[in-house]
C-alpha positions as CSV (number, residue, x, y, z in Angstrom):
1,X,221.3,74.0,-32.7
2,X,225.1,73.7,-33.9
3,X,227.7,74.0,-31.6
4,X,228.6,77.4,-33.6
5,X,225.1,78.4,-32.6
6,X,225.4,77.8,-28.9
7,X,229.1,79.3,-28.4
8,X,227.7,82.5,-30.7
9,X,224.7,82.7,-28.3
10,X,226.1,81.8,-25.1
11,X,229.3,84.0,-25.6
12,X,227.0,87.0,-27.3
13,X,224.9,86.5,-23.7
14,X,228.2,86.4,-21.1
15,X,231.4,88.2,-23.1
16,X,230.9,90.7,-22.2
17,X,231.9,92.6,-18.5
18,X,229.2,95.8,-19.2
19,X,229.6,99.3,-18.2
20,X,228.0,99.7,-14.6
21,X,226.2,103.2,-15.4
22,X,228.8,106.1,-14.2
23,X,230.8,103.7,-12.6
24,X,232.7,103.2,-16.4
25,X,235.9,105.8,-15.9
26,X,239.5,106.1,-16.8
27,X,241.5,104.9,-13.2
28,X,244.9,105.7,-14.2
29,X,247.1,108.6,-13.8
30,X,249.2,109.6,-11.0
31,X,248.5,108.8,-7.8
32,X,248.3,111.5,-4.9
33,X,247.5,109.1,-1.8
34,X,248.2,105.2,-2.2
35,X,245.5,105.2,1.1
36,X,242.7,107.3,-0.7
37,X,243.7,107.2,-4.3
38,X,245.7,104.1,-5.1
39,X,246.2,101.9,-8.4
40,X,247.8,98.8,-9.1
41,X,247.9,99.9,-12.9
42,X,250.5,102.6,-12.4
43,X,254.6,102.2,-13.4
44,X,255.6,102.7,-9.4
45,X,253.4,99.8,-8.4
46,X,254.7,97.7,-11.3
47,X,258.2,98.6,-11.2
48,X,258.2,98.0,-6.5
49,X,254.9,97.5,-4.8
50,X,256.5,96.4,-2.0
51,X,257.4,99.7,-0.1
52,X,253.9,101.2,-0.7
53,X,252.2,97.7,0.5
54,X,254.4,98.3,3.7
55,X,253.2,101.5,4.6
56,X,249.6,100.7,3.8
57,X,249.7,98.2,6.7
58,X,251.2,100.6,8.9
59,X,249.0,103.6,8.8
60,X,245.7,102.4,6.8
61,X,245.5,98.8,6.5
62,X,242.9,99.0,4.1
63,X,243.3,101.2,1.4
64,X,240.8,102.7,-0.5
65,X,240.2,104.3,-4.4
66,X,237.4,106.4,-6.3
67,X,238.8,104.7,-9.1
68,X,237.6,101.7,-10.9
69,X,233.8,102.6,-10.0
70,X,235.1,102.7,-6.4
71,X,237.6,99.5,-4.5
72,X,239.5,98.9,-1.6
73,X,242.8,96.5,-0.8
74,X,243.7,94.8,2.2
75,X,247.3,94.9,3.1
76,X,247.3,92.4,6.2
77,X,247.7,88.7,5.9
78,X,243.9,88.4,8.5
79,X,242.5,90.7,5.9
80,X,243.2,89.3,2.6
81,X,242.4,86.0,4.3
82,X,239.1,87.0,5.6
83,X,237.6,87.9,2.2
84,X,239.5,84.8,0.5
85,X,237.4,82.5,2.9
86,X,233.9,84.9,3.1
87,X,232.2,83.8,-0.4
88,X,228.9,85.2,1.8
89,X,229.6,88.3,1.7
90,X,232.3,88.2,-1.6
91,X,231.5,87.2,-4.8
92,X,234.2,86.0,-7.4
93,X,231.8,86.9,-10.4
94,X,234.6,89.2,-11.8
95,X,238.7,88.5,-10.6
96,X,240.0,91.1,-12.9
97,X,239.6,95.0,-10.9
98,X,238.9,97.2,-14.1
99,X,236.8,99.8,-15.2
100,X,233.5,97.9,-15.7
101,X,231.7,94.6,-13.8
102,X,230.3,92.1,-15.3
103,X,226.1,91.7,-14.7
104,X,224.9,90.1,-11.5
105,X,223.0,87.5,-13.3
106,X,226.8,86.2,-14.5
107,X,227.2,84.6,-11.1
108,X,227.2,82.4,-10.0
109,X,229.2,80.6,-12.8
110,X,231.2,83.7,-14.2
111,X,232.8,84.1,-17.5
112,X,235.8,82.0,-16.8
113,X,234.9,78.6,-14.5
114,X,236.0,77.9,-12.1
115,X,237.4,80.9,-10.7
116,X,235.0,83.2,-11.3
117,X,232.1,81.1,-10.1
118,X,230.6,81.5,-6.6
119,X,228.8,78.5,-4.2
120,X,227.3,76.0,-5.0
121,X,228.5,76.0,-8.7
122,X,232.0,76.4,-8.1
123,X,232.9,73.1,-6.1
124,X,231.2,71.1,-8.9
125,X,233.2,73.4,-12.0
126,X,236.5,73.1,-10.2
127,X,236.0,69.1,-9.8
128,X,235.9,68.9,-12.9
129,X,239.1,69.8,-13.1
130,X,241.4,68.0,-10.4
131,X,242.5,65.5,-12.4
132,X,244.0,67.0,-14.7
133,X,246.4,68.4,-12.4
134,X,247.3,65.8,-9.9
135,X,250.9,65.2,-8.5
136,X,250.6,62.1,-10.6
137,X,249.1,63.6,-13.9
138,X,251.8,66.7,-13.4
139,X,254.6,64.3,-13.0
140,X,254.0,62.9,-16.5
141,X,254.9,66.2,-17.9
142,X,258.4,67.2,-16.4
143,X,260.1,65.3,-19.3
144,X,258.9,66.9,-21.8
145,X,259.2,69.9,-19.8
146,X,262.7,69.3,-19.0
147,X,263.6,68.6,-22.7
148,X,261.8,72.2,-23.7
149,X,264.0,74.0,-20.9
150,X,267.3,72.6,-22.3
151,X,266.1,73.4,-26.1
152,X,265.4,76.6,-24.9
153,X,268.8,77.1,-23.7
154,X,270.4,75.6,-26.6
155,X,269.5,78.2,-28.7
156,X,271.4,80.5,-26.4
157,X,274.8,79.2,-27.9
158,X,277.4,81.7,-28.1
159,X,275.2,84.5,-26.8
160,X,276.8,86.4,-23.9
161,X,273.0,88.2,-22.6
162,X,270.0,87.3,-23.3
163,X,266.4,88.2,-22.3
164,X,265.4,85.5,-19.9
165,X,261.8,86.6,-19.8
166,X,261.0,86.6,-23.5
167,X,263.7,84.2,-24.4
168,X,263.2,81.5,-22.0
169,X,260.7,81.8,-19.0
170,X,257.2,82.8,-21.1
171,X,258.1,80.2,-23.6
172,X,257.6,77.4,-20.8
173,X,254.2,77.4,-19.9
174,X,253.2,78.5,-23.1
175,X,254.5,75.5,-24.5
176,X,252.9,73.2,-21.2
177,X,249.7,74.7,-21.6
178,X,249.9,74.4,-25.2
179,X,250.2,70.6,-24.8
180,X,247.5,70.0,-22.3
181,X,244.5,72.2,-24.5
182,X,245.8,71.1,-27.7
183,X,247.1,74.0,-29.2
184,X,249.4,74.2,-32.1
185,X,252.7,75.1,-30.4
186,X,253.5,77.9,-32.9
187,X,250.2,79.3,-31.6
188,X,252.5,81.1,-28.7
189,X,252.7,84.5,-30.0
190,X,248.9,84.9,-29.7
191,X,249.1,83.6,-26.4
192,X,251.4,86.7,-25.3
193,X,248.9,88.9,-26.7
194,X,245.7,86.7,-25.4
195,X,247.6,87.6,-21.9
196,X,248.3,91.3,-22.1
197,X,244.9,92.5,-23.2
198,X,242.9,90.5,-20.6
199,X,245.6,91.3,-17.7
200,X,247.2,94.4,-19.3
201,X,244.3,96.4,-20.7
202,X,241.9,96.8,-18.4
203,X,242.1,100.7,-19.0
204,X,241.0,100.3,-22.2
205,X,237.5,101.6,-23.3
206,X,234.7,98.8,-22.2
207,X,234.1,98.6,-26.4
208,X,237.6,98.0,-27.3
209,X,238.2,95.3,-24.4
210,X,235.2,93.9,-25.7
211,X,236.8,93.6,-28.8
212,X,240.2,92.6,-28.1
213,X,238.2,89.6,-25.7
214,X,236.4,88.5,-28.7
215,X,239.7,88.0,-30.9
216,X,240.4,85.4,-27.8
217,X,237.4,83.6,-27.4
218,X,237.0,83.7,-31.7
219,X,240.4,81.8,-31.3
220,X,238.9,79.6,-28.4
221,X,235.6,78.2,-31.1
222,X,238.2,77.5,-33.6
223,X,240.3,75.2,-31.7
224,X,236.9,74.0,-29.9
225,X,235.6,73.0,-33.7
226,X,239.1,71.1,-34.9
227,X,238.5,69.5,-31.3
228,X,234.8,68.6,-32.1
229,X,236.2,67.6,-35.8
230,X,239.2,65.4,-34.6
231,X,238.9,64.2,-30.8
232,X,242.6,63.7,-29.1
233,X,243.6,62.7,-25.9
234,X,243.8,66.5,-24.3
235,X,242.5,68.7,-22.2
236,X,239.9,70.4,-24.6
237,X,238.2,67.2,-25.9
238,X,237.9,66.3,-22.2
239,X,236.0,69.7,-21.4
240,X,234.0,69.2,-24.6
241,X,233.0,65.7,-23.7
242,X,232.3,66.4,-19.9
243,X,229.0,66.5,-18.1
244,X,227.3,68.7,-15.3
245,X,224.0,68.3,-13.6
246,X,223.7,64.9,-16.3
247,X,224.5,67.2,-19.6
248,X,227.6,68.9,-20.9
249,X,228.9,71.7,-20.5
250,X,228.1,74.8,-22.4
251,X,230.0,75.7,-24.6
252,X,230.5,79.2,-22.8
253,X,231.7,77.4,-20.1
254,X,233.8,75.2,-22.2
255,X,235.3,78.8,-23.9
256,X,235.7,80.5,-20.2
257,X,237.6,77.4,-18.2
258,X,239.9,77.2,-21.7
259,X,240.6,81.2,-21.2
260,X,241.5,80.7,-17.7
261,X,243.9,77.9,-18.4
262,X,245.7,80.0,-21.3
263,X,245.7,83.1,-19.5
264,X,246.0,82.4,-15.8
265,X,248.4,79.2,-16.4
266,X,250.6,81.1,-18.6
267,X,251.4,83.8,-16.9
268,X,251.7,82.9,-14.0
269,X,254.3,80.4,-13.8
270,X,255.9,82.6,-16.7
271,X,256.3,85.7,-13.9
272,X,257.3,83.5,-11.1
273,X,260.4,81.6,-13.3
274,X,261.4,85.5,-14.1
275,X,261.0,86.6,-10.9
276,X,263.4,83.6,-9.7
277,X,266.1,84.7,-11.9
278,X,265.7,88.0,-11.6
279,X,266.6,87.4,-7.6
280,X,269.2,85.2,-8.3
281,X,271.0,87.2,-10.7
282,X,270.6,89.8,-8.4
283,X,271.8,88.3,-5.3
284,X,275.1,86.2,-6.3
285,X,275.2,84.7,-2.7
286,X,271.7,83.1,-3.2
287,X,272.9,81.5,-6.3
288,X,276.2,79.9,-5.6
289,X,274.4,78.5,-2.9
290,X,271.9,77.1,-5.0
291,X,274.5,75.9,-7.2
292,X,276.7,74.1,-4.4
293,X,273.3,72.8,-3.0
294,X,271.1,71.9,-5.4
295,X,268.6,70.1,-3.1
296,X,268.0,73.5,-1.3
297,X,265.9,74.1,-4.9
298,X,262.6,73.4,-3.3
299,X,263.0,74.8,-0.1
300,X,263.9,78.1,-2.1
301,X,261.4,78.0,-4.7
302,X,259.0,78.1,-1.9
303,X,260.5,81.6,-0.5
304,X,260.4,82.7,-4.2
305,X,256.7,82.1,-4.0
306,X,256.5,84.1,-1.2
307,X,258.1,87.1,-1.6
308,X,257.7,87.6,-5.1
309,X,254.3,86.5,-5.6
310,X,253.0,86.9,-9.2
311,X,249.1,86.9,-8.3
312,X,246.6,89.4,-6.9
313,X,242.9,88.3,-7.0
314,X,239.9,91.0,-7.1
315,X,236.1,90.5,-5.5
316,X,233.5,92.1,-5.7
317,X,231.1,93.6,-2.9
318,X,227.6,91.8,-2.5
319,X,225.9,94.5,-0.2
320,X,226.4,97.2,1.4
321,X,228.3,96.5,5.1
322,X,230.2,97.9,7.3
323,X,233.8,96.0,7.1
324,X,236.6,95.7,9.7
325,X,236.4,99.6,10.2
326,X,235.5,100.4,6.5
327,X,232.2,101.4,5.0
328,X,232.1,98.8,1.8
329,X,229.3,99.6,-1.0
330,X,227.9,96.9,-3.3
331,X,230.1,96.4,-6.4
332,X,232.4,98.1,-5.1
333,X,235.6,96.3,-5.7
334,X,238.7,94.5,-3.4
335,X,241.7,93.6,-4.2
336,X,243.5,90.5,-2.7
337,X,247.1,91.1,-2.9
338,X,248.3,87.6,-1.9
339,X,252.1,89.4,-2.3
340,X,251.0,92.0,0.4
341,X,249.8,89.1,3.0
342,X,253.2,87.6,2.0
343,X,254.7,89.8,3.3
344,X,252.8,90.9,6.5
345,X,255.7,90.9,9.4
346,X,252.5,89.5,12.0
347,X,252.7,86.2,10.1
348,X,256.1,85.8,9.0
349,X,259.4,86.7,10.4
350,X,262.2,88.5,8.7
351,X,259.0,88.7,5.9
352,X,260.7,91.5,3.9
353,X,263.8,89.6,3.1
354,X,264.4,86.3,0.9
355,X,265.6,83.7,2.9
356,X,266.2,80.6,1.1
357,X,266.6,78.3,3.6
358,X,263.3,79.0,5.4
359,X,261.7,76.5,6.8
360,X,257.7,77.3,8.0
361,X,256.3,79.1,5.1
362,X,253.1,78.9,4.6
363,X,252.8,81.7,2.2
364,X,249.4,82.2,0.0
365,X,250.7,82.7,-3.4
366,X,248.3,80.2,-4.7
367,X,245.8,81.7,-3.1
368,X,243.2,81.1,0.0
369,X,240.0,79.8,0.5
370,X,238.1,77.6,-2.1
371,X,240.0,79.3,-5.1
372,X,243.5,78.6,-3.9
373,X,244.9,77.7,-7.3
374,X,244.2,74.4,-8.9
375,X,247.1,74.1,-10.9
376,X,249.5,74.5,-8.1
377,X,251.2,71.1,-8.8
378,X,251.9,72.3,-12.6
379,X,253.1,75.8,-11.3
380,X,255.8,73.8,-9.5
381,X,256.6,71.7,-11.6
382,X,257.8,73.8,-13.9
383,X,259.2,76.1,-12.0
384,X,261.4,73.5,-10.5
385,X,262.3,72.2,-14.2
386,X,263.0,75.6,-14.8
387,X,265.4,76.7,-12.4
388,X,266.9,73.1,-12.3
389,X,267.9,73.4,-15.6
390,X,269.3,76.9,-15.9
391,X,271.4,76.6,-12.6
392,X,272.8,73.6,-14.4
393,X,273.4,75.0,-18.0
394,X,274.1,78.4,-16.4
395,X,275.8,78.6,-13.1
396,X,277.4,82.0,-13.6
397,X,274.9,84.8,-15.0
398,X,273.7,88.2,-13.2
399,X,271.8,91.4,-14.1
400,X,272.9,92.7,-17.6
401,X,271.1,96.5,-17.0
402,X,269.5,96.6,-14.0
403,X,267.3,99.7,-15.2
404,X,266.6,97.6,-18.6
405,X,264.7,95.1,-16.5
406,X,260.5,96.0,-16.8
407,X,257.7,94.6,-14.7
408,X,253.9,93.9,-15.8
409,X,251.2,96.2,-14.7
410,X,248.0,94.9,-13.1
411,X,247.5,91.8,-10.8
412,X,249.9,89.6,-12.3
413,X,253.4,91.1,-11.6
414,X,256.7,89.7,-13.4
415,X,259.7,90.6,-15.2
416,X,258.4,91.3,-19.2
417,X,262.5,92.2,-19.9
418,X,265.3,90.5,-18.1
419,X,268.5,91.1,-19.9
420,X,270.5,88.8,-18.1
421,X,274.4,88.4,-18.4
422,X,275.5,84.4,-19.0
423,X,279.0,84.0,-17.6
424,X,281.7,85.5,-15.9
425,X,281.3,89.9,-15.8
């Protein structure tokens, strides 16, 4: 059998999430009780979460919709952390909350390795993996990524605003990521779209998803044939030529831990570099500071993290139980909204404000338990690179239209437009 013939049968058997019977309905729309009725899919949730997270933990820590085939989401830190940790109970077949579930028999690898695989598979898929992303292995890239950051700002020359989302922080870890799966780097348009139909759409009919997933993965076997045609020292030759239980890998699995890299390693870092500037552009007193100080940078990129998380992560129900005072059915979904444990005043003081300076913070914006992100190194890295290099290009910029500036929907939150003023106002 040709590798064609695998991937076509392999993806034909896993790509697709399919309908769960009546549970396949339309979940937005406006929302009439955030504690009976809520969804992270609609323009007040993207646009400030924040506020309705707050009063979720005050009067129903653990919200719950009809919507999506039926979810709930944990506001406090204990919560979130006691599904993160319970993969008993938890399964992490599907991460993305939408309007259809993948089939039970997906477990316990899932569609995208390692992060949607459950025990026992998942310690051996994700250490496959570590290293690759290393302190050591991530250290080799901040040259390059340094170099890309100034480029990038080059081309700003004699503009007075620019759009530091599209112009400048989605282009870095499209380019990273690029380098490590050995993509061509012109590929990064598609990437953009890759991103908003798997993070962006899951509204969409279950056929159309479908659809728009397989213009992914057919770009996934195209790169995994040059790969198989012309071996190079990257990341996708390596998950080609590795082995598992003494054979390699199959190609779905191959085709799902490449997707996770381009999607969940893109954007990502992408909304926590806008999210960075968006605060300091906001907050001039943060940013001189920065400026004066520039060894503060890591202590503050840290309290970035925190508050402005990018990532929530979805689970899915095993059985039915009875949960910390809710009744939970099987599939029904939860949502892990690392930004709302963030955030949680019972484990960290002044937790609604952005103090730069802090100095305990052990927030979870990689995540808990035994997905906590495992390109957490890279994330840093380049975030780092990347507000290193703008506070030194561009000490003096702020908020060109504040109402101009547009967030993403769903579990990965970030500025999509950030018209940002460069130089005096």
């Amino acid at each position: 059998m040709t590798l064609d013939d695998r991937f076509t049968r392999d993806f034909r058997e896993t790509r697709g999430d399919q309908p769960l019977g009546t549970r396949n309905e339309i979940v937005t729309g406006p929302v009439t009780d955030w504690a009976t009725d809520f969804s992270h899919l609609e323009p007040e949730w993207a646009a400030d979460p924040y506020p309705i997270q707050d009063d979720l933990r005050q009067r129903c820590p653990v919200a719950h919709t009809d919507r999506f085939g039926g979810g709930w989401l944990p506001t406090r830190y204990e919560d979130v952390a006691a599904v993160a940790y319970d993969t008993e109970r938890f399964s992490s077949r599907s991460i993305i909350m939408s309007n259809f579930r993948p089939p039970r028999e997906l477990a316990p690898v899932g569609g995208t390795p390692p992060i949607s695989s459950d025990p026992p598979f998942h310690h051996d898929a994700r250490k496959l993996l570590l290293p690759v992303f290393t302190k050591n292995a991530v250290a080799k890239r901040e040259e390059a990524t340094r170099a890309l950051c100034h480029s990038l700002i080059d081309a700003f020359d004699g503009q007075h605003s620019v759009d530091a989302a599209r112009d400048y922080a989605q282009y870095i870890p499209m380019r990273v990521i690029a380098d490590m799966l050995g993509f061509p780097p012109e590929d990064g348009p598609q990437f953009r779209e890759f991103i908003e139909n798997s993070l962006e759409g899951v509204n969409l009919p279950p056929e159309e998803r479908m659809e728009r997933m397989g213009q992914l993965f057919d770009y996934l076997l195209a790169q995994i044939r040059d790969h198989v045609d012309n071996p190079r020292d990257d990341l996708t030759t390596y998950l080609i030529n590795a082995e598992l239980y003494g054979r390699k890998l199959d190609p779905s699995h191959v085709a799902g831990t490449m997707a996770l890299l381009l999607i969940a390693g893109i954007d990502t870092t992408w909304s926590a570099i806008g999210a960075s500037l968006w605060h300091l552009a906001k907050t001039p007193a943060d940013r001189e500071r920065l400026v004066a100080e520039p060894e503060l940078l890591p202590t503050a990129m840290e309290e970035f993290l925190r508050v402005y998380a990018p990532v929530t992560m979805a689970r899915l129900v095993k059985e039915d139980m009875h949960w910390n005072g809710v009744d939970m059915k099987a599939e029904d979904w939860v949502l892990l909204s690392f930004p709302a444990a963030n955030r949680d005043p019972a484990q960290f003081d002044r937790a609604g404000e952005v103090v730069i300076d802090r100095e305990v913070n052990r927030h979870v914006a990689f995540g808990l338990g035994i997905h906590r992100c495992v390109g957490s190194h890279l994330a840093r890295m380049e975030l780092r690179v990347a507000l290193e290099v703008w506070l030194e290009r561009i000490p003096d910029f702020g908020l060109h239209d504040p109402a101009a500036v547009t967030w993403a929907a769903g579990q990965v939150r970030g500025p999509r437009t950030l018209p940002l003023r460069i130089g005096p106002a």
